[in-house]
Every structure is written in C-alpha cells, then in structure tokens.
N, C-alpha and C positions, 0 to 999 in steps of 0.2 A: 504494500500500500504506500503509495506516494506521502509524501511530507503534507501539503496544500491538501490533501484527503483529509490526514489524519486533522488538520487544521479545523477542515470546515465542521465534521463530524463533531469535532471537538466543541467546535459551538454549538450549531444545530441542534446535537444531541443533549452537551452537557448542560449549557442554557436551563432547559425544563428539565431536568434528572435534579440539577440542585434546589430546583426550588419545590420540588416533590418530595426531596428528603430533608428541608428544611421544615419545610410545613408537617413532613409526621415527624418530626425529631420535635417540633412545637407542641403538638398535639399529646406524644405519650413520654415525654421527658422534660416539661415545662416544668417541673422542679425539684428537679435534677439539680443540684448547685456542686458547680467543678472547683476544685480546689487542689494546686500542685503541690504533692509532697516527695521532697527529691529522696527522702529516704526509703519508699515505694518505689523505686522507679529499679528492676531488674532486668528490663530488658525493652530495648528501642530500637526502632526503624526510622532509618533516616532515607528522604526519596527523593531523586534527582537524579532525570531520566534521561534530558536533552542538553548537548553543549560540554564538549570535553574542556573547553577554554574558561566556561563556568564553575566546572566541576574541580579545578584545580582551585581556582578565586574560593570553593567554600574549605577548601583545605584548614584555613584559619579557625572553622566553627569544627570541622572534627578533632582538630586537634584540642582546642575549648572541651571539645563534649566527651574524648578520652580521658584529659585532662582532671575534668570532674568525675567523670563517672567511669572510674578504674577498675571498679569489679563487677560493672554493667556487663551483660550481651550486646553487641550493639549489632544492629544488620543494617546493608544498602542496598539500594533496591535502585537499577540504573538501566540504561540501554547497551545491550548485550555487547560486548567490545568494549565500554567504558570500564569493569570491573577491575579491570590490571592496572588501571590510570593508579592506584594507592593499595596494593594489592597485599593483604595483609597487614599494611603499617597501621589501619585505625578501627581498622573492623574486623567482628567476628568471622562474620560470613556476610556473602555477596549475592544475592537474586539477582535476575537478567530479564530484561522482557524484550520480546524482537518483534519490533518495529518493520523491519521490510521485509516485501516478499511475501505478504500473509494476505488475503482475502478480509472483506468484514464480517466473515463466520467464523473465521477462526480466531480472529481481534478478539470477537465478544467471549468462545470459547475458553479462548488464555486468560480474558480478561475474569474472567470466575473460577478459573483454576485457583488464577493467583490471589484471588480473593480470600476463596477458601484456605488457602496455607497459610497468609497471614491470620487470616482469624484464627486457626488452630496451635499457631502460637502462641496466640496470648500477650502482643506488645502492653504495656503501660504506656508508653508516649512513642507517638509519632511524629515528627519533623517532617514537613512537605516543603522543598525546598524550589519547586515549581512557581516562577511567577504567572505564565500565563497558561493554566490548565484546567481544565476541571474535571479531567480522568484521574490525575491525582488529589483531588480534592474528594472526588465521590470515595477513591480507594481508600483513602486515608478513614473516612468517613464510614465507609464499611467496613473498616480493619477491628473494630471492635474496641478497638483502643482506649485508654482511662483517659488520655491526655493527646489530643491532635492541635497541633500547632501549622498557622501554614501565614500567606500574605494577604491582606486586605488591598484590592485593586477595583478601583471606582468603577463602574460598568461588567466589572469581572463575575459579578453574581456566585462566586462561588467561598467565598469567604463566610458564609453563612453556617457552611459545616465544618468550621475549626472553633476548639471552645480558644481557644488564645489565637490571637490576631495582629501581624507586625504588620504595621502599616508601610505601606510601599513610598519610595521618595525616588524623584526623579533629580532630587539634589544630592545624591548620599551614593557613597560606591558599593557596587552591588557586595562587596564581601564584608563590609562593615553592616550590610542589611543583612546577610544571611548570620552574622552574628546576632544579631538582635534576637531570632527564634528563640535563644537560652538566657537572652537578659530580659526577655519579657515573661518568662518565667522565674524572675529570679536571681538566676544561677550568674553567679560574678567571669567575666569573661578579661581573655588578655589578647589584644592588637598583636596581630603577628603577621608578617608577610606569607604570601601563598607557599606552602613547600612544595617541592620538586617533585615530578611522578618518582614512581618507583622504578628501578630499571634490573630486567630480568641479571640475574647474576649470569657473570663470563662475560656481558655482550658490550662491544666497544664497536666504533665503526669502523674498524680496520676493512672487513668484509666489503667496505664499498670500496676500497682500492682494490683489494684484489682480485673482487670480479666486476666489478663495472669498470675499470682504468681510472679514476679519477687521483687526483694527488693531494695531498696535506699543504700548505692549509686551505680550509676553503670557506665559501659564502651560501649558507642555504638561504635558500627564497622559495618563498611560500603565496605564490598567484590565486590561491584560491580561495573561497569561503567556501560554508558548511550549505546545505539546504537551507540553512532556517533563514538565510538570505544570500542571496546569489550576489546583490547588488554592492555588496560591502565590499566587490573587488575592485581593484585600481586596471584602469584601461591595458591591454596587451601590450598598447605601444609606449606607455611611461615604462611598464618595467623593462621592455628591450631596451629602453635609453640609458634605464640604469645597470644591467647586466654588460650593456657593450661598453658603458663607462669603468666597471670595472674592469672588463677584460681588456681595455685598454691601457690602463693607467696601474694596475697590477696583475701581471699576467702571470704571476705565481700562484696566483688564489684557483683551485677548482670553484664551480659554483654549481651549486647541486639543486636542481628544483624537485620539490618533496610534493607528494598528495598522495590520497588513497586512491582508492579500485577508481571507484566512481568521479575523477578528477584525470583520469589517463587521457583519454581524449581531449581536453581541454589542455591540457601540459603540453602533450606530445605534439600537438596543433601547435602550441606555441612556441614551440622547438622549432618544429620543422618551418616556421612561415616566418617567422624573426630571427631565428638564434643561429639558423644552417648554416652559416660562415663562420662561428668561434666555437674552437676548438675545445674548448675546455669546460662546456657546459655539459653536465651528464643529467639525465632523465630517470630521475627511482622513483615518480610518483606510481603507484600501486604494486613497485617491490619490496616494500618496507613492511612487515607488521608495526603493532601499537611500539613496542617495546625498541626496536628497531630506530623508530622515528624518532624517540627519546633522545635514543644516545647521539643521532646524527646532528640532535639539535645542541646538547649537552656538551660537544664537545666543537660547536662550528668559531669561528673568528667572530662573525656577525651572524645577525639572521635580519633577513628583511620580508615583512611578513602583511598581508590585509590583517584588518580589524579581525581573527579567530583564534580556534586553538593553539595553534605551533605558536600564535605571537606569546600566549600566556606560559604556555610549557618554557620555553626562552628568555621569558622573566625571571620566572621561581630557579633555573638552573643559575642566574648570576648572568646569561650572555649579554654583550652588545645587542639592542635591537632599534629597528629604523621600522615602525608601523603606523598603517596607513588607517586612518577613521573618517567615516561620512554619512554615512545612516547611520548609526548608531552613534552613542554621545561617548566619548571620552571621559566625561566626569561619571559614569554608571561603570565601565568596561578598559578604564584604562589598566593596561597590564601592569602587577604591582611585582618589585623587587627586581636590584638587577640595574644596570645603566641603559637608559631609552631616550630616543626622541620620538616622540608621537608628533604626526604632520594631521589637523585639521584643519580645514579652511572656515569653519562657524557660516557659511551663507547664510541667506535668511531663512529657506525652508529645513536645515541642517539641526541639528536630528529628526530624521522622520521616522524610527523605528518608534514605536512608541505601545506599550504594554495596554493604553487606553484604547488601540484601535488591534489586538491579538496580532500585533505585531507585524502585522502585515503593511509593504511597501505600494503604492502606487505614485512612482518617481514621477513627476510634472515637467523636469527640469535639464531632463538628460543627464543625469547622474554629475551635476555640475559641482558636487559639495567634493569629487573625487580629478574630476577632467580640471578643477582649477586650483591641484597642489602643485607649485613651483618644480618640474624636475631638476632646476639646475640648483633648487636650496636646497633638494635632496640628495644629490649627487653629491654635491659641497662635505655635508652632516655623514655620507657614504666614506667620502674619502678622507674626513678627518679622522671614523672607526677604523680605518684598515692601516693609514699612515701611525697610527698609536702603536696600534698592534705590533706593526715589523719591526717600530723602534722598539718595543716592549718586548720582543723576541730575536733583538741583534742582529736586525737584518733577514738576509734566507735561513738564521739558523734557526727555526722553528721548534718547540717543543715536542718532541715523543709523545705520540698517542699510548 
C-alpha cells in the first residue's frame, strides 16, 4: 500500500473511529479518574512508526525513559526496518509493522493481530510518539493500557483518546517535544543530544572500497527524501554543481551517493545524466543495508544531505554536514549535535509542511523555498568543510579506517 493510501485512509477512516471511541470511552468510563503512579509503571510501549531521521531526534526521551525506569520492560513498536536504528541499546524488545506491499485486508488483518498482542501484555503506559496519526492513536487506545500519553494537534481529532496530552508547538524542536511525553507526566527529564544508531559489530566501510573501487577519503551525498515528502529535495542540477565542485577542487575525495531500494532509479538517473564524466562518483544507493548506511555515514569527511534521515544519523555521529530545508521548518527538524550548516531560504510561503493540514504539500511556487538557495554560498561553506579536513589530516595523509 502506497504512503498517500495509507495517508488518506488514515483520515477518512480514522476521523470517525476517534470520535466513536471517544464518545463510548465518554459514555462507560466518565468517571474513570487517571492518575500516574510511576511506581506502577512495569512495563511500557513506546510507538513511533514513520521517519528514521525522527526516530533518532527521540533518542533523547528513550534515553530519559531508561534512565528513569531501569527495571521497567520497555517495548517499541516501529516500521519494520527501523528496529536496528537503537537495537538493543534502550529497549527490551522490538515489534515491526509492514507498511508496504500489503493490501487493505491485510492492513486491517495485522492491524488486530497487533492489537491483540498488545492487549495480552498488559502495558501500564503507552507513549505515542506519532504527531500526525490516528492509527496510533486508536492503537494506543485499544492497547488497554492504565496510562496513554500521545500529542494534542488542532484539527487532528484524535487527541481525545490519550488520558495525558502534550500539546504540539510549531515553535519548539520536535525532540524537546517528544521529551515532554514524560515531563507531562511528571517524570524529571535531562536535555541531551540525539545518540548515534547503533552499528552492527565488525562492520566498517572498508567493503565499499573493495568492491565498488571507491577511495578514502570521501563525501557522501544524500539526493533524496523519504515518501513522506518527495519535495524536500534540492533540484538535480544544484547538486551536480556541487558534486563537480568538489571533484574539481579536491579530487582526492571519492563521493559516494547513498539511498535505498526504492531511491535507485532516481540516483542512478542522476548519475548517468549529470555525473557520466567524473570519475570518482560511485553509486550504492540500494547496496547498502540499514547498518551499512550507518557506518558509510559515520565515518564520511562530510555529508551533504536534503532535509531527512542520513542528515540526522550524520549529526548524532559528530560528522561535518551541509543540509538542505524548504518544506519543512528548521526550527521543528533541525538536525541536533555534530558541526552543520543548514541553508534555508525563509520565502514567504516556507514552511509548508504543516501537521494542521496531515502534512501534506501542495507546492504553488515551484518549489522556490529550494531552487533559491545560493549554490555558490554552498559551495563556498562545501569547500571550507573539506579544506579543514586535509589541513586536519596533513594533507593526503589521511587517517586509517
């Protein structure tokens, strides 16, 4: 099932499911009075399905919620592929729900599987870490749960089945909001930058030299965004300007462009129709696993990345990074930890991504908040990161992977 599917369903359907289950939640639990007592609390589910570049950003509140509750259970409950993103470092155990590829008889099917397992465990508190959902919102809701906690979003109508409610800001960065879930409960939390995924033990990216040919050091660039918005990419022919600037001006640097399965076509196109004349561009988008993609980023010179996940995994590691935002606001999403320069242009219609409309774009503008960042100030801010570097590494003597 398509993304824009799952989207509409998501309204269409969930719209009246919450206000069906608010009204009998009114009707045979009106006094019902919730009360959090963290010393009841043995066992939590924390949900947060979509956005690996997100999922790193709440890094900060699992760490808070280990933190506090050390001889909790705690489970995550994510989109299948994302569960290695922190793979054993904060949680007990890990549930997966797949998203693509499935029909809406099986959706519904999974979707009451999954219901039912949650309820036969038995959570005390739920965390719904979804801002614009109301699949997580009914689940959480059906989980049975003593304690659901989720976001309060004007229009969103599904904030009605959480007994604890953080109210959503469009001034505030999304990881100091997803902190908020356990300070509105309470629970004393501490400011901490996003930590690093986890990365499979052994795995270093030696493997890209050896079998793609590329060379140490190099520059990963990441052309692509996720589904959940296509438009948050930067034109094909800014980054040719900046890829042949590099390979101009350091032509020691490999530059690796990165994406999944579903990004190869899109890469590979943009190889072949810009990039066929330099030598030193290699192509792994959809060679990589999750873990893969980590180290490629973990150990690059730079990464130059649109507004998504790789720019966030690239933060939390410490790297250099040069990314791009235009739908989306930088004060919610800017990648935290790490040395950056984020390029936004603020136009006037700039941020249009906006949680009050399920997030959905309809660009007016030509995607101008993107076609009118400076290449030559980025190129500029490109070649101050890599002239650091060489002095920082004595020239071509480059450090050992």
């Amino acid at each position: 099932m398509k993304f824009n599917t799952l989207r509409y369903l998501d309204r269409k359907l969930g719209i009246p499911l919450c206000y069906f289950l608010y009204y009998f939640k009114k009707v045979f639990f009106r006094h019902k009075r919730i009360k959090f007592d963290r010393n009841n609390v043995k066992k939590i589910l924390v949900i947060k399905i979509w956005g690996m570049g997100s999922i790193i950003l709440a890094s900060p509140l699992f760490f808070n919620l280990r933190e506090n509750f050390p001889e909790t259970e705690i489970w995550f409950l994510t989109k299948s592929g994302f569960e290695r993103i922190y793979s054993g470092k904060f949680f007990n155990k890990t549930e997966t729900i797949k998203v693509e590829g499935i029909g809406l008889f099986s959706a519904i099917i999974d979707f009451l599987k999954l219901t039912m397992k949650i309820r036969r465990n038995k959570f005390d508190l739920v965390i719904d870490l979804e801002i614009v959902s109301r699949y997580t919102a009914i689940l959480s809701y059906l989980s049975g749960a003593k304690i659901k906690v989720g976001f309060e979003v004007t229009g969103q109508n599904k904030d009605k089945l959480y007994d604890f409610k953080v109210l959503y800001h469009e001034s505030k960065h999304i990881s100091e909001m997803f902190l908020n879930t356990l300070k509105i409960l309470g629970v004393e939390t501490t400011p901490h930058n996003p930590l690093p995924p986890v990365l499979a033990n052994g795995i270093d990216p030696s493997f890209i030299f050896n079998k793609y040919g590329a060379e140490k050091p190099y520059v990963a660039v990441n052309i692509n965004a996720s589904e959940l918005a296509h438009q948050r990419r930067l034109a094909l022919e800014q980054f040719s300007l900046i890829i042949k600037n590099i390979s101009n001006f350091f032509p020691e640097y490999s530059i690796i462009l990165i994406g999944s399965k579903e990004d190869t076509d899109y890469v590979g196109g943009f190889k072949n129709d810009f990039l066929g004349e330099i030598g030193n561009v290699f192509d792994l988008s959809g060679k990589t696993n999750l873990n893969e993609l980590f180290s490629i980023l973990s150990y690059a010179s730079l990464v130059i990345s649109n507004d998504s996940g790789p720019a966030h995994a690239a933060s939390s590691f410490g790297v250099p990074l040069v990314v791009f935002f235009g739908p989306e606001s930088p004060i919610i999403y800017e990648p935290k930890g790490g040395e950056k320069t984020v390029f936004y242009s603020q136009i006037h219609c700039s941020p249009c991504i906006s949680v009050y409309k399920d997030k959905r774009i309809k660009c007016q503008s030509d995607a101008k908040c993107l076609a009118n960042l400076d290449v030559g100030e980025i190129n500029k801010k490109v070649v101050e990161y890599l002239k650091d570097n060489r002095i920082k590494n004595n020239g071509n003597n480059f450090k050992e992977i």
